[in-house]
N, C-alpha and C positions, 0 to 999 in steps of 0.2 A: 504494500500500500504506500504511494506519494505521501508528499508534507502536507498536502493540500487535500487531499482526500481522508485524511485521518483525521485533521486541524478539523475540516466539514460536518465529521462524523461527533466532534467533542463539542462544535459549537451548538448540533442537534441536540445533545443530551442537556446540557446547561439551560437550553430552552424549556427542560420540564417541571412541574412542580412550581415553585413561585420563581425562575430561573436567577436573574439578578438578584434577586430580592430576598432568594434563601439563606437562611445567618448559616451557614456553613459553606456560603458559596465558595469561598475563597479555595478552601481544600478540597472540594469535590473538582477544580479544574482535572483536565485530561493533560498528560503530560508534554505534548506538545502545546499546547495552549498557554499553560503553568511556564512552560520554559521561555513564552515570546514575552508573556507579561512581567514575570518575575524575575529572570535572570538569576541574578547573584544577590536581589532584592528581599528583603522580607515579608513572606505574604500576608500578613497579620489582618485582623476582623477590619480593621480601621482602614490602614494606607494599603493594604494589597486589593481592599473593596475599591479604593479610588482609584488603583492601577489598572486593573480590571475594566471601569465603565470608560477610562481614556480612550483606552484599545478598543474597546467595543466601539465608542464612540465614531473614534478614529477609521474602524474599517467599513463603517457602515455609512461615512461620508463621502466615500468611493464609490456607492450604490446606488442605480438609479432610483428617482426618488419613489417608484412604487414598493423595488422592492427593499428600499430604508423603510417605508411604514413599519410594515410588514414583519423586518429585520428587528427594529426597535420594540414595536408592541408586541413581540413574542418572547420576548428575551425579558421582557418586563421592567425594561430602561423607560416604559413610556405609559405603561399600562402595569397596577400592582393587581388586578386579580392573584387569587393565590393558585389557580392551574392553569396549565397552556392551554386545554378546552374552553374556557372564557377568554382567555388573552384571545384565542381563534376565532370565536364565535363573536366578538366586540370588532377585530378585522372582517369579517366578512360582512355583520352589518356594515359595518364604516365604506367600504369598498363593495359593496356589494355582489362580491363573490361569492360562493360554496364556500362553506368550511374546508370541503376536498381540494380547493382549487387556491386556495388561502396556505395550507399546508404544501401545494408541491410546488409553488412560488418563495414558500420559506427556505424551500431543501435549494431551491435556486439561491437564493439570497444566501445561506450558509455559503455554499462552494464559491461565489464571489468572493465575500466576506474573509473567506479562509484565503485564497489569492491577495486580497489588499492587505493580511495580517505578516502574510512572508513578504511579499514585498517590505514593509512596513519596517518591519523587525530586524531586517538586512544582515537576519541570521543564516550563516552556510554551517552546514556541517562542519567539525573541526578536528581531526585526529589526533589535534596534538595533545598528553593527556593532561600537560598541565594546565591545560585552557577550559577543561569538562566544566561547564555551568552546574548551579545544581545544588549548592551548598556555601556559603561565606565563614568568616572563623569569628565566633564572640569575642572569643577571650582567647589569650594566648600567652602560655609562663614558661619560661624559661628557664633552668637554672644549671650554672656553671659550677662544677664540686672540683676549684683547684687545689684541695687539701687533699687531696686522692693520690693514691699512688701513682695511677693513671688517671691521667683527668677526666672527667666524665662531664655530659651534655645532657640533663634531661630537659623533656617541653612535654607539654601537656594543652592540647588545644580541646576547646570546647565551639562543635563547630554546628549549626541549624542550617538543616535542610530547606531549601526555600520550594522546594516543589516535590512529590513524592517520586521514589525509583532511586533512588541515591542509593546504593550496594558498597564501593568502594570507593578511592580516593587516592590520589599520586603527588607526593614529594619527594623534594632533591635531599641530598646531603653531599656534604664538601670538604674536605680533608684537606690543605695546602700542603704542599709537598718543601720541606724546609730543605734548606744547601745541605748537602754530605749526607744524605736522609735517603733512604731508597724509598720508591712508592710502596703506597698501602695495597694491598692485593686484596684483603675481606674486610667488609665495616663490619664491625664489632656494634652491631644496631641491633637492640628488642625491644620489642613490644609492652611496654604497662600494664597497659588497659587501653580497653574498647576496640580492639580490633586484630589480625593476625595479619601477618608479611606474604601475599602469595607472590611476589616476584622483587626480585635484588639485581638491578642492572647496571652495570657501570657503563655510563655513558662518557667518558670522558677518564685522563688518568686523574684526576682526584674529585668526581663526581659523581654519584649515584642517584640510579632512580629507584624509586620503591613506593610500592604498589599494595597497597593495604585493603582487608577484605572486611567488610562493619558487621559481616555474619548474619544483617538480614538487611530488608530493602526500611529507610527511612521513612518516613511519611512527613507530609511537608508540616514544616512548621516543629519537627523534632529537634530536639537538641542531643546530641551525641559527644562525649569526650574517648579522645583518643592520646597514648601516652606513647613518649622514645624514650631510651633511653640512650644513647651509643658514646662508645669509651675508648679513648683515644690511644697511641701506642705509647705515650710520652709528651712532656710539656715541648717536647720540638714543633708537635706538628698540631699544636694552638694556635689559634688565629685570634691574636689577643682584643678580642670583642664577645662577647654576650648580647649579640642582636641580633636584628633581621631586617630583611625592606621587603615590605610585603607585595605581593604583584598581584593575592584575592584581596579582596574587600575582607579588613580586620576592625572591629569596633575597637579593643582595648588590647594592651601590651603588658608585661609585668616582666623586667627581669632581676637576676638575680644574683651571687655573686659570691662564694663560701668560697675566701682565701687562706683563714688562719696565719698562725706567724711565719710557716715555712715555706709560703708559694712565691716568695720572692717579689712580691708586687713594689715597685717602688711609690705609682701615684695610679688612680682612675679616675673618672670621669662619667658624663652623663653624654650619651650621644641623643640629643634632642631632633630629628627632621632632618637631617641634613643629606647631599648628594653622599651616594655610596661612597662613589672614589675616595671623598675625604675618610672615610675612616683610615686608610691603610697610613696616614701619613704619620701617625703615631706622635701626634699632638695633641690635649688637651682641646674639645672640642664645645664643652660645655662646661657646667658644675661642678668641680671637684670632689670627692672623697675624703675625709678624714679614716685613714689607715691604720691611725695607730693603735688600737684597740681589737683591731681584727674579727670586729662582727660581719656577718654578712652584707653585703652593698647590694639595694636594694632600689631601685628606679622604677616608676609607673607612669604610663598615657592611657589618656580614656580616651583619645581621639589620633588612630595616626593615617598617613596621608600614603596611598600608593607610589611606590617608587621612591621612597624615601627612608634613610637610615634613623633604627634607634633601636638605644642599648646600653648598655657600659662598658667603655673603653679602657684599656691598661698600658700601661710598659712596667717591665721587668729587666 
């Protein structure tokens, strides 16, 4: 089945029952539909009901104007009867059609409808897997344990599904390769919680992809935590930052930073927004640290921006 004949067949169902108008509209979308409207969006009662009548709006402006009535008074954008039997029987009086005649004008108006919503959406398919729509991250914690014999890297994301069908989910991991250092041949990565490793790829000599399985299908509007933990071979091959720059949609940040007296830290810092590159230069880029006490260093955002660095910074 096409994008468009499926999209037709989701726009049909939504039309039943009080269609727009049913307080669970948002998560009964069909997963095509759910994907144009939602994205990497939050479907929620409130803003995903306004996302929802946009789009509708939006494709039914494309229509001609008979079968917009038609499109709108059945969907129940214009008409709140609470069954599509009255939503039909209110269009046929109005238009003076058959109810029969009213209905195969609709199934017309859908498959339009569904053409102006890809158009619209100037969604292509995408293989690449770190592009998969489908899910954004809440919260996301970090924590750097350089008191370890080996150093160790856990995060813990807590991630909501924005549409149902979400199974799995794909991130990197990066190992810098230090002078006189041989490359890393296996990451030393496991699983916390909420989820299991079904593929470990090295894309790259010091990158991996990995491909985690949630052990059952999301439903939209779930929230799911998922835990790493992975542990490096030696303070060589640290990359001395506790951050990230996120490329999904991340609401909040939290890192983290267990030194004790013997990780050698001389000074740290707060990486607040700033372009990537800058971090390598091994400057004080923000806030400072008071080190001498050797509690954990501890930095938080409730708000960070795509494409942009933050974390806590060191030299040693």
């Amino acid at each position: 089945m096409d994008r468009v004949t499926q999209l037709a067949e989701e726009l049909d169902a939504l039309h039943r029952g009080r269609g727009f108008n049913a307080d669970d509209v948002t998560e009964q979308l069909g997963p095509v539909l759910a994907g144009i409207v939602f994205a990497d969006s939050e479907g929620d009662a409130a803003y995903g009901r306004d996302l929802l009548r946009r789009w509708l709006l939006a494709a039914a402006s494309d229509l001609p104007e008979d079968l917009r009535t038609i499109f709108l008074g059945a969907s129940g954008l214009r008409d709140v009867h609470p069954l599509l039997t009255e939503r039909i029987a209110t269009l046929a009086d109005a238009t003076g059609l058959s109810a029969r005649t009213v209905r195969r004008r609709l199934r017309e108006a859908d498959r339009l409808a569904a053409a102006a919503l890809v158009n619209r959406s100037h969604v292509t398919p995408d293989q690449n897997p770190f592009a998969v729509s489908g899910w954004y991250v809440d919260r996301l914690e970090a924590t750097a344990f350089l008191d370890e014999v080996r150093p160790r890297f856990h995060s813990l994301r807590e991630i909501v599904a924005t549409h149902s069908g979400v199974v799995e989910i794909c991130e990197s991991w990066s190992i810098p390769r230090p002078a006189n250092e041989p490359l890393v041949d296996d990451l030393d990565l496991q699983t916390t919680e909420g989820c299991e490793i079904t593929e470990l790829a090295k894309i790259s000599p010091s990158t991996w992809r990995v491909t985690v399985s949630l052990g059952r299908e999301l439903a939209a509007r779930e929230r799911h935590r998922l835990g790493f933990s992975v542990t490096l071979p030696s303070r060589a091959f640290v990359r001395p930052i506790n951050g990230f720059v996120p490329v999904r949609r991340t609401r909040s940040f939290r890192s983290e930073v267990h030194h004790g007296p013997h990780a050698g830290l001389t000074r740290a810092w707060r990486i607040d927004g700033v372009p990537p590159m800058a971090v390598d230069d091994d400057v004080p880029l923000g806030e400072q640290f008071d080190l001498r006490d050797g509690a954990p260093l501890v930095a938080e955002w409730n708000t960070v921006r795509r494409g942009l660095a933050y974390g806590i910074g060191w030299s040693w």
